[in-house]
C-alpha positions in Angstrom: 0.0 0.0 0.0 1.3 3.4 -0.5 1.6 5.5 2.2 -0.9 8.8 2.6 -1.9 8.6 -0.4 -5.5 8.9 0.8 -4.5 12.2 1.4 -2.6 13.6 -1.4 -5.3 13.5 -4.1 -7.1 16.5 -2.5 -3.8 18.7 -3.5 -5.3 17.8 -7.3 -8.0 19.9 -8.0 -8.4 18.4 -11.5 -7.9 14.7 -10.8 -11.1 12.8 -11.3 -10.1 9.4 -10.7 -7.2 7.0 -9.2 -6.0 4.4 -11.4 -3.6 1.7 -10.2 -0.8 0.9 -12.8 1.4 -2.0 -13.9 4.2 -0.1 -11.8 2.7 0.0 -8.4 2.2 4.0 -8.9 -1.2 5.1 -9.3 -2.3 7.6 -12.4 -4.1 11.0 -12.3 -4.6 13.3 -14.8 -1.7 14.9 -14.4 1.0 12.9 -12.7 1.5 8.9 -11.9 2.5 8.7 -8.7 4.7 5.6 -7.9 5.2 3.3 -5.0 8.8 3.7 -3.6 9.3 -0.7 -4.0 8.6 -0.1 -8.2 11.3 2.7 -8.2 13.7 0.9 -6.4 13.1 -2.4 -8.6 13.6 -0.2 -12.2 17.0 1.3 -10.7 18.7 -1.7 -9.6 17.6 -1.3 -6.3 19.5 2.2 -6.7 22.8 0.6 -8.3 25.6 3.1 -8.9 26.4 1.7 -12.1 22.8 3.1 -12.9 23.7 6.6 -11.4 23.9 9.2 -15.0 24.4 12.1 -12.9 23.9 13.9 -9.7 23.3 17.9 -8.8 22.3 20.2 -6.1 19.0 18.9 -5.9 19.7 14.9 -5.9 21.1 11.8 -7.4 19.7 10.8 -10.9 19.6 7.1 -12.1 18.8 5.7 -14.7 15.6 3.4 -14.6 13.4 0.8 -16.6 9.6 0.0 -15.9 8.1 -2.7 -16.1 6.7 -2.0 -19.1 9.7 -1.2 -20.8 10.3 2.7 -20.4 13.5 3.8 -20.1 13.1 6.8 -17.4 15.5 9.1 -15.1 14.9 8.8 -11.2 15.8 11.7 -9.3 16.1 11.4 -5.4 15.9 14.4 -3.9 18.8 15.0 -1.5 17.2 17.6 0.7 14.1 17.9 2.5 11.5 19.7 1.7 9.8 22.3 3.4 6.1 21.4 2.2 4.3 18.7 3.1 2.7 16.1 1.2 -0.1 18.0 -0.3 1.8 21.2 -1.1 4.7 19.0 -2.9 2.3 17.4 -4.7 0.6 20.8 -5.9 3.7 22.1 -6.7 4.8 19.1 -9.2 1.1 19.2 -10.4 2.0 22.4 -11.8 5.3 21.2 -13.0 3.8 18.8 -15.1 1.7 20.6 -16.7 4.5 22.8 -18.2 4.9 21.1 -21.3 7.4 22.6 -24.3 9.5 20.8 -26.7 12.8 21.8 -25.2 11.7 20.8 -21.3 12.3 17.8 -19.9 9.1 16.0 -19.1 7.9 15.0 -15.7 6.6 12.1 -16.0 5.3 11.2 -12.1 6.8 11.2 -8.8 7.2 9.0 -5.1 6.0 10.5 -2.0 6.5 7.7 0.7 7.6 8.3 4.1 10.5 10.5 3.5 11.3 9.7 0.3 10.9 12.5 -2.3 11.5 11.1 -6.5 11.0 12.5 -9.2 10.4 10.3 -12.6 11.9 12.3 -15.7 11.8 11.7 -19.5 15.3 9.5 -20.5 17.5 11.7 -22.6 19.6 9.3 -24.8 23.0 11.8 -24.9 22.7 12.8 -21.4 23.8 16.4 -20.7 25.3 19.2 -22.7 27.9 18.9 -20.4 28.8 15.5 -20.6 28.5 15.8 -23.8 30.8 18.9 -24.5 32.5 19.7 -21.8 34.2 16.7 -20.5 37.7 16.8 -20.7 38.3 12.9 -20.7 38.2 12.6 -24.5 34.7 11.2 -24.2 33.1 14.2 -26.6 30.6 13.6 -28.6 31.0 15.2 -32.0 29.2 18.5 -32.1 28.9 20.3 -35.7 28.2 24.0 -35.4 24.7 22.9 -37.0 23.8 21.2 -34.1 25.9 23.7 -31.2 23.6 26.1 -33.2 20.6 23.8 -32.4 21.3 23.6 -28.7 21.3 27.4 -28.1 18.8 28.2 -29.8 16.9 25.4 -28.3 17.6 25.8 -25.0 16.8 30.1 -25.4 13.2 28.9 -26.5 12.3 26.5 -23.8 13.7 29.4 -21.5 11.9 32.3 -22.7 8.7 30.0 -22.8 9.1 29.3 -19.1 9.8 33.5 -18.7 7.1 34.3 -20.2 4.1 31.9 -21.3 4.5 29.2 -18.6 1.6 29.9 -16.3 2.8 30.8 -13.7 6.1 32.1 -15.0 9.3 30.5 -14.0 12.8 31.8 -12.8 15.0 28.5 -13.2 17.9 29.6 -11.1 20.3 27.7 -12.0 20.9 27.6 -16.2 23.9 25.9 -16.8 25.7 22.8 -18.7 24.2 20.2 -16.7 21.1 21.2 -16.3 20.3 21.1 -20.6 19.6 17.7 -21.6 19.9 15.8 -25.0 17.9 13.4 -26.9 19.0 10.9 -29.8 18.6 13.7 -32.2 20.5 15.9 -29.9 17.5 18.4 -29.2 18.0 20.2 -26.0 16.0 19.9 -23.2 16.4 22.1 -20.0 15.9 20.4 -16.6 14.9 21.1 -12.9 12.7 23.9 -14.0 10.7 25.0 -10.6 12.0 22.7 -8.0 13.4 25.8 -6.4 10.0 26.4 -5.0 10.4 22.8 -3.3 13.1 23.8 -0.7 13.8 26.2 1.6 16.3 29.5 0.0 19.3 27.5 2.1 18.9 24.4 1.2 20.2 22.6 -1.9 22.5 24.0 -4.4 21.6 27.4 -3.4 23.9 27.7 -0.5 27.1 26.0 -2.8 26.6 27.2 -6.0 28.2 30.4 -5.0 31.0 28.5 -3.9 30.8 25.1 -6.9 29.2 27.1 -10.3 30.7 30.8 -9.9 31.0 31.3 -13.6 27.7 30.9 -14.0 26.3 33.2 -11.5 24.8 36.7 -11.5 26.3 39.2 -9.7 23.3 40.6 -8.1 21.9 37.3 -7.2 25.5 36.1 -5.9 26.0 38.9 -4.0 22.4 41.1 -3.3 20.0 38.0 -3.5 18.6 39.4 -6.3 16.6 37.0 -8.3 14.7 38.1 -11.6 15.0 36.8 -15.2 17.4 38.3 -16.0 19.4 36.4 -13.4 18.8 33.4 -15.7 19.6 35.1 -19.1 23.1 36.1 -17.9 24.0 32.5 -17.0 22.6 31.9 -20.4 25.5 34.2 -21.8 28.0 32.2 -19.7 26.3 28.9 -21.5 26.6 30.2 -25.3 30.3 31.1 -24.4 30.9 27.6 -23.5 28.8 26.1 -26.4 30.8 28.4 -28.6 34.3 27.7 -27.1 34.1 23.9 -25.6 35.3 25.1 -22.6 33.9 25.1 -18.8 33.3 28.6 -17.4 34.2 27.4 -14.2 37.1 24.8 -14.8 39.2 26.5 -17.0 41.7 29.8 -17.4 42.5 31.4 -20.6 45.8 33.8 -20.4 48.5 34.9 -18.0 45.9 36.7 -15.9 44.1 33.7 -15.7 40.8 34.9 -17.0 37.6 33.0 -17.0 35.9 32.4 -19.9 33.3 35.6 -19.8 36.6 37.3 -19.0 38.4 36.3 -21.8 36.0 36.8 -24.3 35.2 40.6 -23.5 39.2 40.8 -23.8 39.3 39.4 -27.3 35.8 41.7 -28.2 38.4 44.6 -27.9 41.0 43.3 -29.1 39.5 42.5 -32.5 40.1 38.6 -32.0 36.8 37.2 -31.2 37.1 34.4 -33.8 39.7 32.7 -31.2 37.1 31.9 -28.4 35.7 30.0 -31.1 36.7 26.1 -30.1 39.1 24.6 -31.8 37.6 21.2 -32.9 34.9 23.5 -35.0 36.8 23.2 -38.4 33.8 24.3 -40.4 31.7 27.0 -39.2 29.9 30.3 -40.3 31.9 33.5 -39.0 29.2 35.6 -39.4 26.7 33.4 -37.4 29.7 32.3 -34.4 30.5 35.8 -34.4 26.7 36.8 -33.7 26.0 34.3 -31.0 28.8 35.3 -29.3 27.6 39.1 -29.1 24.4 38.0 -28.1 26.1 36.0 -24.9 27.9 39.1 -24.2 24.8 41.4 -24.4 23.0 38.7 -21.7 25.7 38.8 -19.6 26.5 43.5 -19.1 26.5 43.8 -15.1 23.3 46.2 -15.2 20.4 44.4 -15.5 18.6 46.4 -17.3 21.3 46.5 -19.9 20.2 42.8 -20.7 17.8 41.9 -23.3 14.9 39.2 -21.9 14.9 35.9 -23.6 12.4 36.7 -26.1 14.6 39.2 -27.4 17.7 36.5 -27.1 15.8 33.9 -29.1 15.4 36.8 -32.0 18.9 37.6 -31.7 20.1 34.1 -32.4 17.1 32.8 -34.5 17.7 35.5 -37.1 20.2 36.8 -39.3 20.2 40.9 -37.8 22.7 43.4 -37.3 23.9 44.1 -33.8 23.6 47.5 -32.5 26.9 47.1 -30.2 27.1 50.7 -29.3 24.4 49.7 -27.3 26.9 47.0 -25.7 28.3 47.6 -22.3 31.1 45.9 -20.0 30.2 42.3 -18.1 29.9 41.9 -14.6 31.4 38.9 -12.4 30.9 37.5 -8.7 34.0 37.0 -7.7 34.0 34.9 -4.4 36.3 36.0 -1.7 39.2 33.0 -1.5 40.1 34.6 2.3 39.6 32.9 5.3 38.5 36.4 6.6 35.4 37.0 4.8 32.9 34.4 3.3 31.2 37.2 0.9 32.3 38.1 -2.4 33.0 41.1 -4.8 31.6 42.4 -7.8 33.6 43.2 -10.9 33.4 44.8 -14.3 35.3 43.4 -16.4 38.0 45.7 -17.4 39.6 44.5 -20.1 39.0 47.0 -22.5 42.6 47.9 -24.1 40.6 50.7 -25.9 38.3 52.1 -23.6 35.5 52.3 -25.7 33.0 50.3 -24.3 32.2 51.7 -20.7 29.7 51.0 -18.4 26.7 52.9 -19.4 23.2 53.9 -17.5 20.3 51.7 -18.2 18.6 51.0 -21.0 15.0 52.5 -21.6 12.8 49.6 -23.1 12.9 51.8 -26.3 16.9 51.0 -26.5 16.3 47.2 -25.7 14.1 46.8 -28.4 17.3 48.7 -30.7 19.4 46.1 -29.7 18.6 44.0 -32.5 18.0 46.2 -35.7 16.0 43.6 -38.1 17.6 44.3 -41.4 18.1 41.1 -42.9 22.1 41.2 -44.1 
């Protein structure tokens, strides 16, 4: 029997009926929800040689049902601060956020204190596993299908901005979180389980520490958490999709710049075409060069220098002319490395030889919308 279930239907104001399935999970309308003996049976009894990855919200195995589907398990590490009815609500919502580049929830487990989540299986893992490893194990991305991924992952993103109902600020946009089918569509991951957990549980009390390069300033530093918050760690992903490189594992230069670092100094230096990675042999310049403006537009330290994701998915999804006077210097959270302090500093990049790209006031909505002029090339 599965435990209080009696009592989580009335968090599903649209269920009509209960329906026990060849799993041991029961079906509603909107979710399945499974017995905590079925999940443990299609993982191997949790095997590690079934784990496919792990982040700040859980472990994630790999799992078959008795039916056949391949799915991905996710155990949530932390507890959360709902109980059962208000989890339940909350992943009711979840799943009913459907969009071709989201990963679909299929159901979940609820027993005792077990939280899981059951997932879609994504065939090529993560974008970072898939690009960023630096174990040889690439798979072999063509700028056609790099190309794919952002703008891919820019539409499932600005769909969860702004026509997901309610809206969603993911909070944590990076590598691992976009996900990859057989036909290397991307899929973007662990969309509103930041509502699950209290603010310092999970990965938002280390990923100050663990995923610096991809975080805001003013959310590392002020707490400050809007959209725009996820389109600058967007930047930091195009920059890595563009260059094979980790923005957090690796140093370009004597001064040891990170990657947004790096690429602002090669912007004014004239040599943009070398963050471009190395195993791209045959790509577009024009295009490369494009996307790459657009990750430095998403990533200016005022927020209201940043375009929203609508904007971004034009920007990339379109051949258009760049108005870079309208382009302004990045910011970065740089953590404090001594034992003194535990808080952190905000820089702007200043790596502009020339001086001709200061920081500038903010942008009225009239001069985001001048970002992009649309005059086909």
């Amino acid at each position: 029997m599965i435990m209080g279930f009696s009592s989580c239907f009335g968090a599903f104001g649209s269920c009509r009926e209960e329906t026990a399935t060849e799993d041991g999970g029961i079906a509603t309308n909107n979710v399945r929800l499974f017995s905590y003996h079925s999940l443990r049976s299609a993982t191997g009894v949790f095997h590690p040689s079934n784990k496919i990855g792990r982040g700040g919200f859980g472990v994630v195995y790999k799992g078959v049902l008795r039916d056949g589907t391949q799915v991905a398990i996710k155990c949530l590490s932390a507890g959360s601060k709902q109980g059962t009815d208000e989890f339940l609500t909350e992943i009711n919502m979840i799943s009913n956020i459907r969009h071709p580049n989201l990963v679909e929830l299929i159901g979940c487990c609820v027993e005792g204190n077990n939280r899981i989540l059951v997932y879609e299986y994504l065939e090529n893992n993560s974008l970072e596993n898939a690009l960023l490893v630096s174990n040889g194990k690439r798979l072999d991305l063509d700028w056609s299908k790099r190309a794919a991924i952002c703008i891919g992952t820019a539409s499932g993103l600005a769909f969860l901005h702004e026509d997901a109902e309610p809206s969603i600020v993911h909070r944590d946009i990076k590598a691992s979180n976009v996900l990859l089918d057989e036909n290397f569509l991307p899929k973007i991951g662990d969309f509103g389980l930041a509502k699950l957990f209290p603010d310092n549980v999970t990965q938002l009390s280390t990923r100050v520490a663990g995923t610096v390069g991809y975080l805001a300033p003013e959310y590392a530093l002020l707490g400050q958490l809007t959209k725009k918050a996820d389109v600058y760690s967007f930047g930091v992903l195009l920059l890595e999709i563009i260059s094979g490189k980790s923005s957090s594992k690796t140093a370009f230069g004597y001064g040891f710049f990170v990657l947004l670092e790096w690429t602002w100094k090669l912007y004014n230096e004239g040599r943009l075409l070398e963050i471009v990675d190395p195993d791209l042999v045959d790509y577009p310049k024009d295009e490369i060069l494009r996307f790459t403006k657009v990750a430095l537009f998403c990533t200016q330290a005022a927020t209201q220098q940043r375009p929203d994701m609508k904007q971004v998915l034009k920007m990339l999804s379109t051949d258009v002319n760049l108005n870079e006077s309208l382009l302004s210097e990045p910011g970065l959270y740089r953590p404090q490395s001594s034992h003194k302090s535990r808080g952190g500093s905000l820089q702007i990049s200043s790596q502009s030889d020339k001086g001709k790209h200061s920081a500038s006031p903010p942008m009225s909505s009239k001069q985001l919308d001048n970002i992009s002029q649309m005059f086909p090339r």
